[in-house]
C-alpha positions as CSV (number, residue, x, y, z in Angstrom):
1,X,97.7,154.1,64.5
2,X,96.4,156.5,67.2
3,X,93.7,159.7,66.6
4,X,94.4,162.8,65.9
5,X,91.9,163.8,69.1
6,X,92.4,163.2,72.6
7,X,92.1,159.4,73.5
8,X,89.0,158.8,75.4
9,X,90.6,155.3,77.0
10,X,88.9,152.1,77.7
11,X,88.2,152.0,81.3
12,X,86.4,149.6,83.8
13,X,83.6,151.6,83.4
14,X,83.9,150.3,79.4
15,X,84.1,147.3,80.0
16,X,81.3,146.9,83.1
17,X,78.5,148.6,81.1
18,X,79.3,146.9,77.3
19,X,80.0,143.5,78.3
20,X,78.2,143.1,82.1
21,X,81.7,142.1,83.6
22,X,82.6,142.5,87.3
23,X,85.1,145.0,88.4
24,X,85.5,144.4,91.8
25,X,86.7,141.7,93.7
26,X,89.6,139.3,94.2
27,X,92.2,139.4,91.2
28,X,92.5,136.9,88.5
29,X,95.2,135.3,89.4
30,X,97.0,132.2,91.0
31,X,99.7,129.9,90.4
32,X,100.3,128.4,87.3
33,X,102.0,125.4,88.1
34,X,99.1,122.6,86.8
35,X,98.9,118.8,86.0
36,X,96.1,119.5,83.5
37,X,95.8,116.1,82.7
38,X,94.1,115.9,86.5
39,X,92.9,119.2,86.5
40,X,90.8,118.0,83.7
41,X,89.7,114.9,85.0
42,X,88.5,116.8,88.3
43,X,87.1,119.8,86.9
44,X,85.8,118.9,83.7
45,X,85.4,115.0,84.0
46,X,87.5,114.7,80.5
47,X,91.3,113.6,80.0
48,X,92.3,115.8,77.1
49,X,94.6,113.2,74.6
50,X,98.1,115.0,74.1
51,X,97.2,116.0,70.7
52,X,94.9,118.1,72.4
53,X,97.1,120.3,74.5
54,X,100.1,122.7,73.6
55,X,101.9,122.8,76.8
56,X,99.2,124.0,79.3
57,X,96.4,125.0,76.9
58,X,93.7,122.3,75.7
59,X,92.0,122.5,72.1
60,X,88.5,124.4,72.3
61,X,87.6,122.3,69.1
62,X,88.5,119.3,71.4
63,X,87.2,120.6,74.2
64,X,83.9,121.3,72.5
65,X,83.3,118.2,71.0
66,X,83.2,116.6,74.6
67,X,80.5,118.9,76.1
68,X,76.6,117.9,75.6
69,X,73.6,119.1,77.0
70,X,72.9,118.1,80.3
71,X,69.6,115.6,80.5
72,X,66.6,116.5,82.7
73,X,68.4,114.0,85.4
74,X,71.6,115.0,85.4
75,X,72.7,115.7,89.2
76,X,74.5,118.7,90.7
77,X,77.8,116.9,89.7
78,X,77.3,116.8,86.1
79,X,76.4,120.3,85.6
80,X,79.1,121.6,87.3
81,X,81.5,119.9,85.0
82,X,78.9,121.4,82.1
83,X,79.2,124.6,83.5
84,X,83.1,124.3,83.6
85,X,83.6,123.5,80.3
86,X,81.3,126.2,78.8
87,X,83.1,128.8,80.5
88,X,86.7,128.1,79.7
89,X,85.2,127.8,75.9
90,X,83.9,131.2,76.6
91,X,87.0,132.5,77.8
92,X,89.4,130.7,75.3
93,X,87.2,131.9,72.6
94,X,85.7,135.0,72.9
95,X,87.3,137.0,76.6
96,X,90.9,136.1,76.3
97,X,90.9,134.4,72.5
98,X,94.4,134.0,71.3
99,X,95.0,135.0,67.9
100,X,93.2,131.8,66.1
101,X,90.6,130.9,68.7
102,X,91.8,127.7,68.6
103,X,93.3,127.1,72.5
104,X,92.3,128.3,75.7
105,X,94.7,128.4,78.7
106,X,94.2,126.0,81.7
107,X,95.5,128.6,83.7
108,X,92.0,130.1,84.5
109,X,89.9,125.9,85.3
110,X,91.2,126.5,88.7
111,X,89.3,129.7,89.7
112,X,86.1,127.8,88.4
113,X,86.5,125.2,90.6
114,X,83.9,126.8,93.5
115,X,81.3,128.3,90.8
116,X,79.7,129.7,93.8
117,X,83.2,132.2,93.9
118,X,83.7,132.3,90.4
119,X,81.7,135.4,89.8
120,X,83.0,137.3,92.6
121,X,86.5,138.1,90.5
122,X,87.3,140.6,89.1
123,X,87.0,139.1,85.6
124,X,86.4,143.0,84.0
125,X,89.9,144.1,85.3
126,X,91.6,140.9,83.8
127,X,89.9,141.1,80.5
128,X,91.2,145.2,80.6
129,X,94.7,144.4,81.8
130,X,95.0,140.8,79.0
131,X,93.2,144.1,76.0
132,X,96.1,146.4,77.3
133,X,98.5,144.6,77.0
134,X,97.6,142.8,73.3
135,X,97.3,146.3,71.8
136,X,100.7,146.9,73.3
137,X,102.1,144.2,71.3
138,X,100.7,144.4,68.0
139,X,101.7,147.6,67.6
140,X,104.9,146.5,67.5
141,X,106.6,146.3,63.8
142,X,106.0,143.4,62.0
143,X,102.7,141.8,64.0
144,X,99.4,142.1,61.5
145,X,97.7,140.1,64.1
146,X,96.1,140.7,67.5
147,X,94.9,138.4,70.9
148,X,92.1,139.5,73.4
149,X,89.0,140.4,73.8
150,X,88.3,142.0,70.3
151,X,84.5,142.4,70.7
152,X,85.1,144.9,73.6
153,X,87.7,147.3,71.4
154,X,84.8,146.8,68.5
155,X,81.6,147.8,70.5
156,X,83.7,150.6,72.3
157,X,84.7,152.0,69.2
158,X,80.8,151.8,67.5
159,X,79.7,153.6,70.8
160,X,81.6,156.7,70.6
161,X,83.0,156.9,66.8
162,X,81.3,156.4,63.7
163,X,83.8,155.6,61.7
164,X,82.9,152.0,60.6
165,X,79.8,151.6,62.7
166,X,77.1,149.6,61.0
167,X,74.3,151.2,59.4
168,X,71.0,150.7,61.0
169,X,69.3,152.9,58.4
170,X,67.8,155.4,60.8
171,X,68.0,159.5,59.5
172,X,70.5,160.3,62.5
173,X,73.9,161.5,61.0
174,X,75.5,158.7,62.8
175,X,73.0,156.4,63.9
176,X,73.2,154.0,66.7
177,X,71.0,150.5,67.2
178,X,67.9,151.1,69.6
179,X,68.5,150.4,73.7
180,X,69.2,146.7,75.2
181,X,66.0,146.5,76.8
182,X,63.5,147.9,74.4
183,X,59.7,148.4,75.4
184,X,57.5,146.2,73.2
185,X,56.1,148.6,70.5
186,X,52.3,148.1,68.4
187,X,53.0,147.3,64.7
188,X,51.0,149.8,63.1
189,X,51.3,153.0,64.9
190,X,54.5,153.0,67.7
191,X,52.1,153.6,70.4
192,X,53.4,151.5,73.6
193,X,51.3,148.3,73.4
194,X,51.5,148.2,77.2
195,X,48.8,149.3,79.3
196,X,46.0,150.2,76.3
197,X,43.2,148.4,77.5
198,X,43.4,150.0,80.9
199,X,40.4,151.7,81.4
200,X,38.1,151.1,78.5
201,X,34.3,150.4,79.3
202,X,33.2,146.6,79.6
203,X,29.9,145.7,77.9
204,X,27.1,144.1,80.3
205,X,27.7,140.9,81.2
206,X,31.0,140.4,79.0
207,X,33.8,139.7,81.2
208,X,37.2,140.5,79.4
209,X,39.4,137.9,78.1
210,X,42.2,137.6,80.7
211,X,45.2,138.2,79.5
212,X,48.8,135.8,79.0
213,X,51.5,136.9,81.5
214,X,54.2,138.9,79.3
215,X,57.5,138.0,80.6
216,X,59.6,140.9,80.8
217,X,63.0,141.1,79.1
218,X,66.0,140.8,81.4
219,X,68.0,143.6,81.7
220,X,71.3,143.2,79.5
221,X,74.8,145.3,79.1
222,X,74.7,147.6,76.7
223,X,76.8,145.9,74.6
224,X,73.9,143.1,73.3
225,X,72.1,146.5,71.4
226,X,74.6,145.7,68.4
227,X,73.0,142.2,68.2
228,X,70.9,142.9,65.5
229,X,70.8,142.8,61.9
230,X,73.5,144.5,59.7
231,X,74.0,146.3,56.8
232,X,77.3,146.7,54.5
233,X,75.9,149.5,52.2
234,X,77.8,152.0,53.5
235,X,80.6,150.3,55.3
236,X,83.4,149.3,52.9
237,X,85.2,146.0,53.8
238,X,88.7,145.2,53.1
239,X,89.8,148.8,52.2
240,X,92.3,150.0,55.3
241,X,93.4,153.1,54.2
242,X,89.7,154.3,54.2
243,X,89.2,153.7,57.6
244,X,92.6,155.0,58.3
245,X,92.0,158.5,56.4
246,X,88.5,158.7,58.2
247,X,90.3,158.2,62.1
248,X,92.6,160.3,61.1
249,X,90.3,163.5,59.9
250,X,88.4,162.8,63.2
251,X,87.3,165.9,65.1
252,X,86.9,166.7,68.5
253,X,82.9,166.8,67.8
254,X,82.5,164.3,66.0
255,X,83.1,161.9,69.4
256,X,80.5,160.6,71.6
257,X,81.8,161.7,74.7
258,X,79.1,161.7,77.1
259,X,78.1,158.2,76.8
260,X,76.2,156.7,79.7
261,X,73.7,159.2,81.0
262,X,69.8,158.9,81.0
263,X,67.5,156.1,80.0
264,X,70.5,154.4,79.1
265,X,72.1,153.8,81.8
266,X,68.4,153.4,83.3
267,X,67.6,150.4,81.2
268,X,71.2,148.6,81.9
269,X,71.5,145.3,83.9
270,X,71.9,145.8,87.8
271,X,75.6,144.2,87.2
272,X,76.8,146.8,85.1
273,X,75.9,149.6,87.3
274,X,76.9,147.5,90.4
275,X,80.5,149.1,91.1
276,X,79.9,152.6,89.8
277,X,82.3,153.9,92.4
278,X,85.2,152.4,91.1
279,X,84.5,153.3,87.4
280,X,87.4,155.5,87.3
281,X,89.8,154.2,89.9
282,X,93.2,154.7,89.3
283,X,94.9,151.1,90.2
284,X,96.9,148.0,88.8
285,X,95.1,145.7,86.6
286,X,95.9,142.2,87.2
287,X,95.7,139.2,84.4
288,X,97.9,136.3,86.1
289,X,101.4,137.7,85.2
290,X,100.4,141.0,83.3
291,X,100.0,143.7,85.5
């Protein structure tokens, strides 16, 4: 199924600012040739059971049910192997799911092995190339199924289309959910809470209150704004051939364009906005084998 209006494509910059992903850096890749019975045992401090891998993939069930909580004494080891195990559930389950969720590929325990590298990839480009190429096969005949990262296509579309986009039951025509990083707001009359005591008189010999340190919100991608309650009141479920009808009369105005300008972008963590100048490069994108 494809719009009637000129395809505004999912870029890096997409998938930088929504999800907080690197861009640049080293590709994600490396050979695949693995004894992940000792790969496991290194990295993770678990043998997987053979009824817990499907040639080189390991069970996330499985592999979730052998993770805990570090203690307040574990040592560096320990949460390294923490740390390994929560990422490859991440990335099994949520940046390169399969169509079930229910395996993640071994493929990617290697490049965790130095945590103190693993950020430096370019995990953005991967997750972009592995999205690319999924909506290349489903639309194939015959597949009613899709793999990848399915939250980034679902957020992208909700930022610029509002054709299915929850209902946060504001008056806009198509309204969107407030900014990641909101300021803190008083109850009763929307006046910023911040900063109203500042220069009020102090009665003699009454010494204000001192006040508890606020601590302020991190900065998140823009992506976490959708975390909020929803609303089904004006979103039908199960009934395709609305939302197809609906893309399909789509006009050229009625697409959010223009979408990271202003406060926005102002408010976003200092990761999304880190490798502006490659938001719109032209170059391969690299997933192990898909290019």
């Amino acid at each position: 199924m494809h719009s009637s209006i000129r395809d505004p494509r999912r870029i890096l910059r997409d998938v930088a600012i929504i999800l907080g992903l690197c861009i640049d850096g080293p590709a994600v890749t490396r050979p695949c040739i693995l004894n992940v019975v000792e790969l496991c045992d290194e990295l993770l401090g678990v043998t997987p059971p053979a009824d817990a891998l499907r040639g080189s993939a390991i069970s996330i069930q499985w592999l979730c049910q052998q993770l805990s909580t570090p203690g307040p004494d574990a040592n560096e080891v320990d949460l390294e192997l923490s740390a390994r195990g929560f990422i490859l559930v991440l990335m099994g389950s949520f940046l390169f799911a399969d169509k079930k969720g229910v395996h993640v590929h071994l493929c990617f325990l290697p490049l965790l092995w130095d945590l103190t590298q693993t950020s430096t990839y370019s995990w953005g480009g991967a997750v972009l190339a592995h999205t690319y190429r999924e909506l290349c096969r489903a639309s194939l005949d015959r597949r009613c199924n899709i793999n990848g990262c399915i939250t980034l296509i679902q957020l992208w579309s909700w930022e610029r289309i509002h054709v299915g986009r929850p209902d946060f039951g504001r008056l806009a025509p198509y309204p969107a959910p407030p900014l990641p990083h909101a300021l803190h707001d008083d109850d009763d009359d929307g006046i910023i809470a911040e900063g109203l005591d500042d220069g009020l008189p102090v009665e003699h010999g009454v010494q204000p209150e001192p006040q508890p340190e606020v601590e302020t919100e991190p900065a998140l991608p823009l992506g976490y704004r959708w975390r909020v309650p929803l609303t089904r009141v004006l979103n039908p479920s199960g009934v395709l051939l609305i939302y197809r009808d609906k893309l399909d009369a789509q006009t050229f105005d009625q697409v959010l364009w223009q979408l990271y300008v202003g406060e926005l972008v102002d408010q976003l963590s200092d990761i999304c906005l880190a490798d502006q100048d490659i938001w719109r490069t032209m170059s391969p994108l690299i997933c192990f084998e898909t290019v």
